[in-house]
C-alpha positions, 0 to 999 in steps of 0.5 A: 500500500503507497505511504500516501494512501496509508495516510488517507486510511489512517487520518479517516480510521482515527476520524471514526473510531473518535466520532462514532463512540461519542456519538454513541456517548452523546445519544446515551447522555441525552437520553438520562435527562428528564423527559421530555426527551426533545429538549434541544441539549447540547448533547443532542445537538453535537450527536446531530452534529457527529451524524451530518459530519459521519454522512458527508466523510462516508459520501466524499469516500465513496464519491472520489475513492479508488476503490471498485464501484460494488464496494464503495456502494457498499460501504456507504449503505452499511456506513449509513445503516450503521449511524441509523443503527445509533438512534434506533435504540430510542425510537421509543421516544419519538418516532416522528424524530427519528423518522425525519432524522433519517430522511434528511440525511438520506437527502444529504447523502444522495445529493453529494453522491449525484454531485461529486459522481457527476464531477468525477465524471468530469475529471475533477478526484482527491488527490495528493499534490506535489509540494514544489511544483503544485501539481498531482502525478498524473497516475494520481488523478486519472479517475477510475471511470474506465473501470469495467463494470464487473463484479466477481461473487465476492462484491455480489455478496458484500453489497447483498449484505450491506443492503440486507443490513440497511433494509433491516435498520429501515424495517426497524425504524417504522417509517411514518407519513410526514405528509408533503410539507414534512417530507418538503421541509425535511429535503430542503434540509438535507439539500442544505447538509449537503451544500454545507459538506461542499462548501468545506470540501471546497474549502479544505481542498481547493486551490482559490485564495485562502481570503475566500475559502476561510470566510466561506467557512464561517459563513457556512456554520450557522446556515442550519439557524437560518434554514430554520428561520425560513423555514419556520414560517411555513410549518412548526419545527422541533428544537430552535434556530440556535440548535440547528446553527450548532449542529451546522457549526459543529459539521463545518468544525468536525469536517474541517479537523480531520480534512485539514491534517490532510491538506497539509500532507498535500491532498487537494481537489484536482482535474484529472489529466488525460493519460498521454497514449504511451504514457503507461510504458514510459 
């Protein structure tokens, strides 16, 4: 495995096996406060918080990774499945939450998929750069968009199960009628978790003046709060504004500790270049 390419694991590995127990801690804590259990806590907020950060690693992975298209599918319908597992211990308290939860994250998750996809298409990859001269080796960034389409028994059986795993999670979650306004308010919501994961990929990795990227990532923490603001006018929603600006906050934070080690290793968000015919028997 390249040194490189170790350091990418590494950095992410450390990432979930910090977030995901204390996402776990957070549910658990909220949970041993008095009823009612839709108090808008700190708590609660920084596991809404972890989960928005955990989607946004989990899609730019399976996104821009190297790996074969069955097992980056695969991954990311066990990653989700794996974070919805962490609520379902309280769906008992409320449905209607956990129901909305999980649909707004199901949008976000979607939303970077189709959008980072669409630009790997275009040629655009993750890929680590050259200190001296700035520019990514050219075996690098050829994306893996002429990977043929097959799949051996051994990817048939791990997508199987990771969506057999999923469906189990969905099954468990008894999925409830939000009715047009919810379902609405619910996909504007995971659109917005969506822009925000973009605007710190965008942020952490991109080649503009860092006089723009900095400020675009402040103005990005508090978009939830005023998502809400908009959005309270046309329907009641849980919590408050304040809530919904940390949890933003807190995905713009915990996003940015884990993609900025990575930068300044080199990562950066590059245009592939087309390999030169001859090229791989130089």
């Amino acid at each position: 495995m390249k040194p490189r390419r170790l350091r990418l694991i590494s950095v992410f590995a450390v990432t979930l096996a910090l977030y995901l127990p204390t996402l776990g801690a957070m549910l658990a804590w909220h949970w041993t406060l008095p009823p009612p259990h839709l108090q808008p806590s700190p708590m609660l907020m920084l596991a809404f918080g972890l989960w928005t950060a955990l989607v946004g690693l989990f899609s730019i992975l399976v996104a821009l990774g190297a790996l074969h298209w069955t097992r980056r599918v695969a991954g990311l319908v066990a990653g989700v499945a794996v974070l919805a597992l962490f609520f379902n211990p309280f769906l008992d308290w409320d449905r209607f939450l956990i129901w909305q939860v999980l649909v707004m994250f199901g949008v976000e998750t979607m939303g970077l998929l189709l959008v980072l996809l669409t630009a790997r298409s275009l040629g655009w990859c993750l890929a680590f750069v050259d200190a001296q001269s700035h520019q990514a080796p050219r075996a690098a960034t050829r994306t893996t968009s002429s990977m043929p389409l097959r799949f051996s028994i051994s990817d048939i059986l791990i997508l199987t199960g990771a969506m057999a795993l999923l469906f189990a999670v969905v099954r468990g979650s008894h999925p409830i009628d939000l009715g047009p306004g919810g379902y609405a308010i619910n996909i504007i919501g995971g659109c917005v978790a969506a822009l925000v994961v973009l605007t710190i990929l965008w942020a952490c990795f991109g080649s503009s003046p860092v006089w723009l990227r900095v400020p675009a990532l402040f103005l990005a923490a508090p978009t939830g709060g005023i998502g809400y603001v908009v959005l309270s006018r046309y329907s009641a929603l849980l919590f408050n504004w304040q809530f919904y600006a940390g949890v933003t906050s807190l995905q713009v934070l915990l996003m940015t500790i884990p993609f900025m080690i990575l930068r300044s290793w080199g990562l950066r968000f590059v245009h592939a270049e087309p390999a030169q015919p001859g090229a791989a028997r130089e």
